[in-house]
ZABA-66436 format. One line per field, with one value per residue (C-alpha): y, z, x; residue in three letters; residue number from 1. Coordinates in steps of 0.25 Angstrom, whole numbers, padded with zeros to 4 digits, always signed. Each point is the difference from the previous one (the first is absolute). Example, Ala and Ser with C-alpha at 12.3 -4.5 7.8 and 13.67 -1.06 7.14 Angstrom:
BEGIN
yy [-0018/+0014]
zz [+0031/-0002]
xx [+0049/+0006]
type [ALA/SER]
seq [1/2]
***
This chain:
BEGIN
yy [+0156/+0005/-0008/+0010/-0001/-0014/-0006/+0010/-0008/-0013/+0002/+0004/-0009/-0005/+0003/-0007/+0003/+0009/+0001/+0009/-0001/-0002/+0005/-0005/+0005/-0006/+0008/+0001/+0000/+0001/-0004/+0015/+0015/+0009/+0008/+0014/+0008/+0009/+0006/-0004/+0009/+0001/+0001/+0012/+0007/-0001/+0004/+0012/-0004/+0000/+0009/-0006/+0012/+0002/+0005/+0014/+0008/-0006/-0013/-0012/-0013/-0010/+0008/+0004/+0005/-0006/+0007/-0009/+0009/-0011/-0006/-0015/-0004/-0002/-0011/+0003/-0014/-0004/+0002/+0009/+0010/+0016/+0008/+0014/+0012/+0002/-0016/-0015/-0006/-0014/-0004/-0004/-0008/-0002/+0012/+0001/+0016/+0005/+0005/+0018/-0001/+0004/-0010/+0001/-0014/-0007/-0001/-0004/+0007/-0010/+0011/+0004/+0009/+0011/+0011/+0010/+0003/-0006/+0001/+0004/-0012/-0013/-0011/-0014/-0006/-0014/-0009/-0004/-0004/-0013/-0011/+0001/+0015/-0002/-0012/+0008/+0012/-0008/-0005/+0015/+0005/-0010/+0003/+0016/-0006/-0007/+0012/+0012/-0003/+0007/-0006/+0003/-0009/-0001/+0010/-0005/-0013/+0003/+0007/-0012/-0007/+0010/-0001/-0014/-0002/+0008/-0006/-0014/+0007/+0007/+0012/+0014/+0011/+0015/+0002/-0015/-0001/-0014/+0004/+0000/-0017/-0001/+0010/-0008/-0013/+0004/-0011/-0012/+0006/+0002/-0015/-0004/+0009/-0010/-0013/+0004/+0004/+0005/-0011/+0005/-0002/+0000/+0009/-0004/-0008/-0008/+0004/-0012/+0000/-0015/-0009/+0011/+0009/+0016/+0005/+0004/+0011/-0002/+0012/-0008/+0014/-0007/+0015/+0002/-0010/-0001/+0016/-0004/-0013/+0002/+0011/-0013/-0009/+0008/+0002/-0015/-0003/+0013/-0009/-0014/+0004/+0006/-0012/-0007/-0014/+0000/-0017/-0005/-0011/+0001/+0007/-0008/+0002/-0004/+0010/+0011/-0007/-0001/+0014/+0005/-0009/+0005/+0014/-0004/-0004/+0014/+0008/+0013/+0014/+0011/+0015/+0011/+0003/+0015/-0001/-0010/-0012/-0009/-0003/-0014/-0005/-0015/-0008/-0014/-0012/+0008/+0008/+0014/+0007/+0011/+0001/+0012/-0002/+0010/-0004/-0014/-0005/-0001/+0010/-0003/-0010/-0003/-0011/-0001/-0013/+0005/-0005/+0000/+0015/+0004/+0002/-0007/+0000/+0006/+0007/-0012/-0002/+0013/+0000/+0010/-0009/+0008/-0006/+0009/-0012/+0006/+0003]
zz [-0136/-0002/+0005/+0010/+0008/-0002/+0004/+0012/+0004/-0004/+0012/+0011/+0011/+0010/+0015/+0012/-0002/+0012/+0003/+0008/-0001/-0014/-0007/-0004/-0004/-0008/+0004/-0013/-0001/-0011/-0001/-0003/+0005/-0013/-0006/+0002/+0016/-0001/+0012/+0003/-0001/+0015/+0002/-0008/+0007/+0013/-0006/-0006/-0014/-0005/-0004/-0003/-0007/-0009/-0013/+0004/+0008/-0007/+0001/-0011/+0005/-0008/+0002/+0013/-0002/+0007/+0003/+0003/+0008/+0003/-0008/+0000/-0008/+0007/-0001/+0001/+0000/-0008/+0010/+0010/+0004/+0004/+0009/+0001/-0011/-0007/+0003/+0002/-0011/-0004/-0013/-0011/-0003/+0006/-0002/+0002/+0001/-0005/+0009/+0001/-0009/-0001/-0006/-0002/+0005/-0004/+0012/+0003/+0013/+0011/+0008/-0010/+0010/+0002/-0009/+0009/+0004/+0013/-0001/-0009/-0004/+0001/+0012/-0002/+0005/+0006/-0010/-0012/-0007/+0000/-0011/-0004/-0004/-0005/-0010/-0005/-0002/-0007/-0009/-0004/+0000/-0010/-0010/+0002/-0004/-0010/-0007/+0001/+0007/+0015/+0014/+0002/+0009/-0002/+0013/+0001/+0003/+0010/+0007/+0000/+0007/+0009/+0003/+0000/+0010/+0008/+0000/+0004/+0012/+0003/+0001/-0003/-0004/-0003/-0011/-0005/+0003/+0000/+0010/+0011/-0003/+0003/+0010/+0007/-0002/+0005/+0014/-0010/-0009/+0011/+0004/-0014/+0000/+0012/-0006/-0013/+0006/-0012/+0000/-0004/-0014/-0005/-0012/-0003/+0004/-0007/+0008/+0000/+0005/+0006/-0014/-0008/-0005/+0001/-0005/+0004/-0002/-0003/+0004/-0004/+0008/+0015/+0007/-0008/+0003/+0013/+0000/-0007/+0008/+0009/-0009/-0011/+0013/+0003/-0014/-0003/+0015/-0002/-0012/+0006/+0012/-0009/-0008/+0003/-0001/+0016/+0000/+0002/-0012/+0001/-0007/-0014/-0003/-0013/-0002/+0003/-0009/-0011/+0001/-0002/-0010/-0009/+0002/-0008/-0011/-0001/-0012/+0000/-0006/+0005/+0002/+0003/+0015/+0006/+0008/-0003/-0008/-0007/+0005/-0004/+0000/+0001/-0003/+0001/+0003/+0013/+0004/-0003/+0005/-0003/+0002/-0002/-0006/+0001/-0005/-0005/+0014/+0007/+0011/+0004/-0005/+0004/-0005/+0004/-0001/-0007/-0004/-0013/+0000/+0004/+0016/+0010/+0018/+0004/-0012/-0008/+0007/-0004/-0007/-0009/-0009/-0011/-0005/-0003/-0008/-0004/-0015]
xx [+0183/+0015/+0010/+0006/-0014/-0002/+0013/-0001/-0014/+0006/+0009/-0008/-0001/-0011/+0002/-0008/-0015/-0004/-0015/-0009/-0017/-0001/+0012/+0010/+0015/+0013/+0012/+0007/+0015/+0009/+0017/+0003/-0003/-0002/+0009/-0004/-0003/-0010/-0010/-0013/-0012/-0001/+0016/+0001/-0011/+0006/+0014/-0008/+0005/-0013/-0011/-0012/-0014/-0011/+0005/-0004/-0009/-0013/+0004/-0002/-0007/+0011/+0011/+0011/+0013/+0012/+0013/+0013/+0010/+0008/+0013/-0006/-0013/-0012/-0010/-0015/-0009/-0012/-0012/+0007/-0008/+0003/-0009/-0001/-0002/-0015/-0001/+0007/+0004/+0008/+0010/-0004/+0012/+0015/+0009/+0014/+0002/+0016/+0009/-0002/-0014/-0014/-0009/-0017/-0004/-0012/-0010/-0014/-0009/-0005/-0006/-0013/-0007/+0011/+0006/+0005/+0014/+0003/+0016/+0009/+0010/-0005/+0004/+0002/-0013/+0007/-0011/+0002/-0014/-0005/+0002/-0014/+0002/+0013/-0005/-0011/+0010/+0011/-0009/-0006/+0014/+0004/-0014/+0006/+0014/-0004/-0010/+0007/+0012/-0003/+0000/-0014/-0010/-0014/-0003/-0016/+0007/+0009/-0010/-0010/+0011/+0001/-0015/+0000/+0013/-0009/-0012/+0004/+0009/-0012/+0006/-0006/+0011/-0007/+0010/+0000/+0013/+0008/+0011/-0015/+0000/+0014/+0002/-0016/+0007/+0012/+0000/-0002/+0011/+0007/+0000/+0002/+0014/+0004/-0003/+0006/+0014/+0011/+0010/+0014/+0004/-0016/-0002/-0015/-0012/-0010/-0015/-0011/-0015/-0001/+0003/+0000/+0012/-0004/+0014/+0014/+0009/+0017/+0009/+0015/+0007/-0002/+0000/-0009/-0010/+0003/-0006/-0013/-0002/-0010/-0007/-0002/-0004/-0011/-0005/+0000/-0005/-0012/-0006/+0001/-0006/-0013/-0001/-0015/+0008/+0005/+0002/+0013/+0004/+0016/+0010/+0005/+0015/-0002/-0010/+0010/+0010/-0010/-0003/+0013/+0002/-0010/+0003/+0013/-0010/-0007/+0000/+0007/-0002/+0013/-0002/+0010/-0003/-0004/+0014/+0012/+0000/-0012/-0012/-0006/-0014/-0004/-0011/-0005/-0009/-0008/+0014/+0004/+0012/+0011/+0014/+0011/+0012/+0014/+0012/-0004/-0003/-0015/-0003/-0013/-0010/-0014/-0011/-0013/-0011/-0012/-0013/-0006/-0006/+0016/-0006/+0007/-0004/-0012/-0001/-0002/-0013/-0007/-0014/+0008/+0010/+0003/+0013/+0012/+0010/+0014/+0000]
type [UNK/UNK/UNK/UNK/UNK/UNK/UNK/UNK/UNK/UNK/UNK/UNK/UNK/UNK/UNK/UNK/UNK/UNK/UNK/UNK/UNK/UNK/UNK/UNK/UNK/UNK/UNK/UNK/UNK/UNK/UNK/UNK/UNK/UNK/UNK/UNK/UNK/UNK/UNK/UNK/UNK/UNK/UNK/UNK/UNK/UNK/UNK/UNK/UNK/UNK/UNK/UNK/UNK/UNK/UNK/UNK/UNK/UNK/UNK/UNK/UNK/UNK/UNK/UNK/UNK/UNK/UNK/UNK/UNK/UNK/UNK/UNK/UNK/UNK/UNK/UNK/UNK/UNK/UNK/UNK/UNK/UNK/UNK/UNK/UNK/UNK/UNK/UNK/UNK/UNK/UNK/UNK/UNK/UNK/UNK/UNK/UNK/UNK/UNK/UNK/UNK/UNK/UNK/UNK/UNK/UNK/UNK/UNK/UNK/UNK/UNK/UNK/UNK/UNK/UNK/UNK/UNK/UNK/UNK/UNK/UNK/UNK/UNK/UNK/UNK/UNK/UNK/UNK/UNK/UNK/UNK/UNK/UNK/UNK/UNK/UNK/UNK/UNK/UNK/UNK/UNK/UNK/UNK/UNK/UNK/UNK/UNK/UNK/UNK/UNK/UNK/UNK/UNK/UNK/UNK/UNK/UNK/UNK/UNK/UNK/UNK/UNK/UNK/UNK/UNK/UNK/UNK/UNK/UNK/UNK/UNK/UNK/UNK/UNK/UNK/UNK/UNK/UNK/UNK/UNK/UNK/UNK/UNK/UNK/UNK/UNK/UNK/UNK/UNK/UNK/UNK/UNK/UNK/UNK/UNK/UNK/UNK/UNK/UNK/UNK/UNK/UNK/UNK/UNK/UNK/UNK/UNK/UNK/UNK/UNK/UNK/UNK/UNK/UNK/UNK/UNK/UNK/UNK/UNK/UNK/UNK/UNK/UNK/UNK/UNK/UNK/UNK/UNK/UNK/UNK/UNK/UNK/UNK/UNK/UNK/UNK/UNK/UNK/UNK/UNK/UNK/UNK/UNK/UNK/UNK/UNK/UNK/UNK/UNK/UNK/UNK/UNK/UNK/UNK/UNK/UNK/UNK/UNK/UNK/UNK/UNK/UNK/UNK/UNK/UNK/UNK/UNK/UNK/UNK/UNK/UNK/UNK/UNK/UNK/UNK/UNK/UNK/UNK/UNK/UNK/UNK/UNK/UNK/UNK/UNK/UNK/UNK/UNK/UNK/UNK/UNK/UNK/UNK/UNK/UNK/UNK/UNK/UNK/UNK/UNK/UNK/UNK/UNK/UNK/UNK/UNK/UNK/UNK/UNK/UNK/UNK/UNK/UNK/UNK/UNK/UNK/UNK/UNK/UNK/UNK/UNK/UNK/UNK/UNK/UNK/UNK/UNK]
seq [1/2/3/4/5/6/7/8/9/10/11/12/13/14/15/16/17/18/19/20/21/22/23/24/25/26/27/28/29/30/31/32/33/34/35/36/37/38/39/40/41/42/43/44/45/46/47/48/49/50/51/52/53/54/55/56/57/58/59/60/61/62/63/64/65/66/67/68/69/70/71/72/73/74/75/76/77/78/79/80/81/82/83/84/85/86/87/88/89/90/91/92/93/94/95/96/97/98/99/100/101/102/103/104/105/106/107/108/109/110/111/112/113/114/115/116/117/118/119/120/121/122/123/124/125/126/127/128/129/130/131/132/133/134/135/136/137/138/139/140/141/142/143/144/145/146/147/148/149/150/151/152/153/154/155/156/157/158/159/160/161/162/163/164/165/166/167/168/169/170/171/172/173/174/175/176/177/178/179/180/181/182/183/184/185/186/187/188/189/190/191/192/193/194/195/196/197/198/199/200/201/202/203/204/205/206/207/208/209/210/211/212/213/214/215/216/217/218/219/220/221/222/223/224/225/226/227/228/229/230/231/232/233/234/235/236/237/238/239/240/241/242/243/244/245/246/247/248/249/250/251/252/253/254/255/256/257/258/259/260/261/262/263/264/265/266/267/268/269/270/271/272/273/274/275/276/277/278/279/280/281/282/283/284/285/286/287/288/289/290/291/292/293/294/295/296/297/298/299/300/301/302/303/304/305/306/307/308/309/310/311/312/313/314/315/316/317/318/319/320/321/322/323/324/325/326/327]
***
């Protein structure tokens, strides 16, 4: 891993473990608040800075094309999903668009049962998707990285996890859509917003299911985070509360120090990002992740804890366990 990454990590401290159910959160903190201010996806739409479509009038499943009108950069999120246009669809990787651009971003659909305009421009859907669709796609990324340099995901596999999120909420969506589990779990979420309150000065949180570490997310620009809080509670909380393990063993500190610690130790492979900067992809021992990088300094990172077959959650327990390692 390079060293600008690394001794980021190194620094992160442990808050006071919060609990609810079976999930538990880390508040992350860190001594500093990143160099650079930049808007969030959802600020920027409220501001109408931003102007988010399908590439043209027939529309390209992978693709959306992004307008920044604004005089700061904006920051789209790994996972976040937009809703709207011919169908919803999530980031393949993080993106830090330029101030007054246009940029195609790499995207992949969660909403397999639609093709039809619904709106022009697209809205932010609130969600961002769960870790168990986001491990599966990092790892997919990376192997389209790796082989011919593009930000693609492995879209069967994205939709599986749609599926599959769906089917152990017991939810039926006519157009397969992911934004129907969240929006039909939305009381539980809504609890789990309250137990896992922002605390000032947070820029992360490090998500587990009982004793055993799902993942966590690291945004060093504070006003940022605090933006993308509770969108990241509610994708971690989502997975732990579909996990078949319900029991409550305790929360291992160690365990979170451990897992941050080995993400130190990954390997890395860098790639000019779509937007600004460098986007870095890591693997280890069970563990996969990404980060961006602008100007030497981390903008957001994000590691998940996989299992041999590179699933992780709900999805790990699926009778289909094709494995997609990073290559």
């Amino acid at each position: 891993m390079d060293v600008v990454t690394a001794s980021y990590l190194a620094e992160l401290e442990l808050g006071e473990l919060m609990k609810f159910e079976a999930i538990g959160i880390y508040p992350l903190f860190s001594t500093g608040n990143g160099s650079l201010r930049y808007l969030t996806l959802k600020e920027a739409l409220n501001k109408d800075l931003l102007i988010v479509t399908e590439v043209d009038q027939a529309g390209s499943v992978p693709e959306l094309k992004v307008v920044n009108k604004g005089e700061r950069p904006v920051l789209l999120l790994d996972g976040e999903e937009l809703i709207g246009a011919k169908q919803n669809r999530i980031l393949n990787t993080t993106v830090l668009l330029g101030k007054r651009s246009e940029t195609i971003i790499p995207v992949s659909c969660t909403e397999r049962g639609r093709w039809s305009w619904t709106s022009g421009v697209f809205a932010d859907s609130d969600a961002v998707a769960s870790p168990g669709i986001r491990a599966v796609k990092a790892a997919s990324v990376a192997g389209s990285l790796d082989s011919s340099r593009t930000f693609r995901s492995d879209q069967s596999m994205v939709w599986e996890g749609v599926d599959e999120l769906a089917k152990e909420a017991k939810v039926y969506s006519p157009t397969a859509a992911m934004r129907d589990v969240f929006e039909a779990r939305r009381d539980k979420l809504e609890d789990c917003l309250k137990a896992f309150e922002y605390i000032p000065g947070q820029c992360g949180l490090l998500a587990f299911s009982n004793e055993e570490v799902v993942g966590c997310d690291v945004i060093p620009y504070k006003s940022a985070y605090r933006q993308l809080h509770e969108k990241l509670v509610k994708s971690y909380a989502l997975d732990v509360l579909l996990r078949k393990n319900k029991s409550d063993h305790g929360t291992s500190r160690e365990a979170a120090e451990t897992f941050l610690k080995k993400a130190c130790s990954c390997g890395e492979k860098r790639y000019k990002s779509v937007g600004l900067g460098w986007d870095c992809r890591f693997e280890g021992e069970e563990i996969v992740g990404s980060a961006l990088l602008y100007r030497k300094k981390v903008i957001h990172a994000t590691f998940f804890k996989v299992d041999k077959s590179g699933r992780t959650g709900y999805m790990a327990s699926s009778r289909r366990r094709m494995g997609f390692r990073v290559r």
